[in-house]
C-alpha positions in Angstrom: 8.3 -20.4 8.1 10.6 -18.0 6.3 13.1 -16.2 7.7 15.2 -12.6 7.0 17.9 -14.4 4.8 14.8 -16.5 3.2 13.2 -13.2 2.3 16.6 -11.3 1.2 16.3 -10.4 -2.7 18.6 -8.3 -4.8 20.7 -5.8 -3.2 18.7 -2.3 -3.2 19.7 0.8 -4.8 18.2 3.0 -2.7 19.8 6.3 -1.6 21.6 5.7 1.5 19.2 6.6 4.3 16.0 6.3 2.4 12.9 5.5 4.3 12.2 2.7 1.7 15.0 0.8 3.5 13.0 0.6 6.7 10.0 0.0 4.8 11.1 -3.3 3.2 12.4 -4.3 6.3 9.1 -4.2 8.0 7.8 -5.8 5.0 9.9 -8.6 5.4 9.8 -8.5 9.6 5.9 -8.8 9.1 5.8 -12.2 7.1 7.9 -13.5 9.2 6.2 -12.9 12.8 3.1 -14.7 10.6 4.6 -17.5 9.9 4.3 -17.2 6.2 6.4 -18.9 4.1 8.2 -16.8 0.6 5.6 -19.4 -2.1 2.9 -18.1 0.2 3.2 -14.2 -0.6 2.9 -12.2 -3.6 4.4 -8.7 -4.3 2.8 -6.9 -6.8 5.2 -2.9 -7.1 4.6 0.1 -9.3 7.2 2.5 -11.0 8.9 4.6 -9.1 12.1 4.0 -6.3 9.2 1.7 -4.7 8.8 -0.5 -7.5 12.4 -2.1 -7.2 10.5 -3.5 -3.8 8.8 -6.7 -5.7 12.9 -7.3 -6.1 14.5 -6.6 -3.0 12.0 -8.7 -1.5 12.2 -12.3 -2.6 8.8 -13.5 -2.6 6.7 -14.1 -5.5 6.7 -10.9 -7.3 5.7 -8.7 -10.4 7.3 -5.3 -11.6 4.3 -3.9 -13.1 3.6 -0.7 -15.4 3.1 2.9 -14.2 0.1 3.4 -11.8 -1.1 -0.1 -12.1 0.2 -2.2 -9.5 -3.6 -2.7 -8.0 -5.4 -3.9 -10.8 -2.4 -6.4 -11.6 -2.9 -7.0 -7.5 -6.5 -7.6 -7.4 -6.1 -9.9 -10.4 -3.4 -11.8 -8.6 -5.6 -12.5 -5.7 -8.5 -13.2 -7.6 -6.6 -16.1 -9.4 -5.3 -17.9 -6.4 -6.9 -16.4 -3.0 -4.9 -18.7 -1.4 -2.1 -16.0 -1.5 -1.3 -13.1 0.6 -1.2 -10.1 -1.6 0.8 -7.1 -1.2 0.7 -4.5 -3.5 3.1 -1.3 -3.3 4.1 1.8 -4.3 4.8 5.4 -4.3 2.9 8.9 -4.1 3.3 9.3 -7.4 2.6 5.8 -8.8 -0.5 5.7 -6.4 -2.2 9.1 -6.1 -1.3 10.0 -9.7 -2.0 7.9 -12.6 -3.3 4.7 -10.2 -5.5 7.0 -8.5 -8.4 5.7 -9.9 -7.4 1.8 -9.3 -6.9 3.3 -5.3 -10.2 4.7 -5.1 -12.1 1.4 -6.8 -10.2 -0.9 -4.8 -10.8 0.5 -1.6 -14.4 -0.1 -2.6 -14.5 -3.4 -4.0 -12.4 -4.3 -0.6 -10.5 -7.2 -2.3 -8.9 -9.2 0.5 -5.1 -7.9 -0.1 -2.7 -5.0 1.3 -2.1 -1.7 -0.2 1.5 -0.3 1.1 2.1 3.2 0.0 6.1 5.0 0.2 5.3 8.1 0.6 7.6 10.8 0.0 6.3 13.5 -1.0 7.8 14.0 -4.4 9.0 12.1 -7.7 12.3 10.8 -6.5 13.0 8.5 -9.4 12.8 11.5 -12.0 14.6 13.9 -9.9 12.6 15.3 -7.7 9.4 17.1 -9.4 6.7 17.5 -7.4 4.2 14.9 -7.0 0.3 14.4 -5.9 1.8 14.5 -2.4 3.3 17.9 -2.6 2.2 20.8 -0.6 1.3 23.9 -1.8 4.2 26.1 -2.1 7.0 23.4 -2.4 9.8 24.6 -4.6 11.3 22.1 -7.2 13.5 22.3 -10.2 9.7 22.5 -12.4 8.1 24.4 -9.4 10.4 26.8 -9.0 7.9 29.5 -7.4 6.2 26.9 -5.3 4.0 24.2 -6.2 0.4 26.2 -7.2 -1.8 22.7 -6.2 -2.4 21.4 -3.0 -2.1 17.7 -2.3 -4.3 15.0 -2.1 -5.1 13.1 1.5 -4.7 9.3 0.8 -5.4 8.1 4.0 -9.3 10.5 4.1 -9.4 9.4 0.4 -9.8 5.4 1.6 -12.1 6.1 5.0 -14.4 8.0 2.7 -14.1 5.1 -0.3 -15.1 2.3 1.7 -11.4 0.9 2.5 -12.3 -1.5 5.7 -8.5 -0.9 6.9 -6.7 2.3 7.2 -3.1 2.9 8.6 -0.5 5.3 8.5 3.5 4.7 9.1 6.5 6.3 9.5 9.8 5.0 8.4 11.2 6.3 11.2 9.5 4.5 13.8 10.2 1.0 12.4 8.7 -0.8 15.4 5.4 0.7 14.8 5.5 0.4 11.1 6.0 -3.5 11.5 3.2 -3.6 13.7 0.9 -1.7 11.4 2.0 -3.4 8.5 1.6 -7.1 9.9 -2.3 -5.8 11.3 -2.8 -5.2 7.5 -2.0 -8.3 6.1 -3.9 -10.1 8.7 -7.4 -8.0 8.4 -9.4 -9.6 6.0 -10.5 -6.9 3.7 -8.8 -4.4 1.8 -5.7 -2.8 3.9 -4.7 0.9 3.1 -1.4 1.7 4.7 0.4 5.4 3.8 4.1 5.1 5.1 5.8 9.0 5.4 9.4 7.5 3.8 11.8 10.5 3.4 13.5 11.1 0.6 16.9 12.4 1.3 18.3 13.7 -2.1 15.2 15.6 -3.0 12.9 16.5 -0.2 14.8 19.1 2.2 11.5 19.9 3.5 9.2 16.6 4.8 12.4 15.2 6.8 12.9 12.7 9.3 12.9 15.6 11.7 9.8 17.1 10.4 7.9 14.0 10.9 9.4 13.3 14.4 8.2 16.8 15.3 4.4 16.7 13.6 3.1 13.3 14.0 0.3 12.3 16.5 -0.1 8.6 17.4 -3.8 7.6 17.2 -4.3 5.5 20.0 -7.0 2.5 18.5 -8.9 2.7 15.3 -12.0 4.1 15.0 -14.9 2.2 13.4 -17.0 5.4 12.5 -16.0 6.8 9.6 -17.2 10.4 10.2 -15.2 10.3 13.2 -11.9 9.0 11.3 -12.2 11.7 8.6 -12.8 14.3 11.4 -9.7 13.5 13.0 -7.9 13.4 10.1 -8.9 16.8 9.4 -7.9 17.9 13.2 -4.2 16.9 12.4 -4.1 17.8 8.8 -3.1 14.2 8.1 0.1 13.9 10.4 -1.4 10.7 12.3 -0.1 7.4 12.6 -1.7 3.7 13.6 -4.8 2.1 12.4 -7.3 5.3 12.0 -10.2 3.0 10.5 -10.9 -0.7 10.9 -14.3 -2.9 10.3 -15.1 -6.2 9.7 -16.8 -6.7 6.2 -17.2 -9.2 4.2 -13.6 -8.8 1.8 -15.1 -9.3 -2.4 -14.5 -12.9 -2.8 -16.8 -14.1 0.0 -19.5 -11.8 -1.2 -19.0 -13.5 -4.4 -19.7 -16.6 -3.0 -17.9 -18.6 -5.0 -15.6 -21.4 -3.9 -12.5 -20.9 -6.8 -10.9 -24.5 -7.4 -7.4 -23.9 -8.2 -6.8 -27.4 -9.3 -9.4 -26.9 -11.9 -8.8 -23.3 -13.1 -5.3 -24.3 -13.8 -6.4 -27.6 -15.7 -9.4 -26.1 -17.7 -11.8 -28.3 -16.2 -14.1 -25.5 -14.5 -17.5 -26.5 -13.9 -19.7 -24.4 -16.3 -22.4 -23.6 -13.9 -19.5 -22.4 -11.5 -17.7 -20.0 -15.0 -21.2 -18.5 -15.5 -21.3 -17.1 -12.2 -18.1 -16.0 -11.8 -18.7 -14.3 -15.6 -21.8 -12.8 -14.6 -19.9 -10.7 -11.5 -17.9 -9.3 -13.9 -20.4 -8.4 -16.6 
């Protein structure tokens, strides 16, 4: 069973008193209240100040491209399901350019976690406005406000068929490790939002602004209407599990029992190749 120095990767560098700090740290506090060893995990991160996570982290890990930490995700659990998967990144990385990977993975409800830092703004770049944005929100490139209006990741996965949906606060560590630990466990897709302040660029969605707005959602629903419809009542400042069912997670409806041992060697039956093939056709 691993523990916090087991788990400690490079030194972050993060803006003092970024969210992302508290984020990894209920990353790492979550594997370990499971019992799961670092060879057991995989990290999969995005571009973006999120991305370095895969680093700070020291699990098995891969830094992938712009927007396209899920596909690389989904193909890392496909290849050995034995692993815990955890894919992450930003606003922009996720509800920008890997928008469309979101939206198919919360459909195909690959058994992994998707962990999202949400800040509300391109932090890496210097703070232009991102996906996340609201209307109105003045930037260096925005300079009269922001004339789009942002997406709502969390509605976005109850309405796409995610079978586990969370939102997080960086602020409220406690909570945040709870959420995120429920996420790994459910088997199914996870979806978990995380508000993580950025404290060089975003004057506006603050730790204080959070503290003030959010509403904590009591259990999960397991009506989707009624998730989206309270969603809509808070205008997205909720946190816990909004949405949970059980459904079978992709690989079990694939029915197919993957041998590693002969995946690696080569030595896959044929009759067991064709039908994985043919799932992918």
């Amino acid at each position: 069973m691993a523990t916090l120095k087991d788990l400690r990767g490079d030194q972050p560098t993060w803006c003092p008193g970024c969210g992302h700090f508290s984020i990894m740290a209920g990353i790492q506090k979550a594997i370990i209240q499971l019992g799961y060893d670092p060879h057991e995990v995989a990290i999969i991160s995005g571009i973006g100040c999120s991305g370095k996570v895969s680093e700070y982290v020291r699990t098995n890990g891969f830094h992938t491209i712009h927007g396209r930490s899920l596909p690389v995700a989904q193909g890392v659990k496909m290849g050995n399901p034995a692993l815990k998967v955890i894919a992450s990144g930003g606003d922009g990385d996720g509800y920008g350019i890997g928008v469309g990977h979101f939206v198919h993975a919360s459909r195909r409800n690959i058994d992994m976690t998707y962990i999202v830092m949400d800040n509300n703004i391109y932090g890496l770049t210097k703070g232009q406005t991102s996906p996340r944005s609201d209307h109105g929100f003045v930037t260096t490139t925005t300079k009269d406000g922001n004339k789009e209006y942002p997406v709502d990741p969390i509605a976005t996965s109850v309405a796409n068929g995610a079978t586990f949906v969370a939102q997080g606060f960086a602020g409220d560590i406690k909570q945040m490790t709870e959420i995120i630990r429920r996420a790994i466990e459910h088997s199914g897709f996870s979806h978990v939002n995380i508000y993580s302040p950025c404290v060089t660029f975003n004057k506006v969605n603050t730790y204080d602004f959070y503290k003030e707005r959010l509403t904590p959602i009591a259990a999960p629903f397991d009506d989707r209407d009624k998730a989206l419809a309270t969603i809509r009542e808070y205008d997205g400042l909720v946190t816990g599990v909004i949405y949970e069912e059980k459904r079978d997670d992709f690989q079990r409806k694939l029915n197919v029992d993957f041998d590693m041992q002969s995946c690696v060697s080569g030595t896959m039956d044929d009759d067991l190749f064709r039908k994985i093939e043919k799932q992918f056709q």
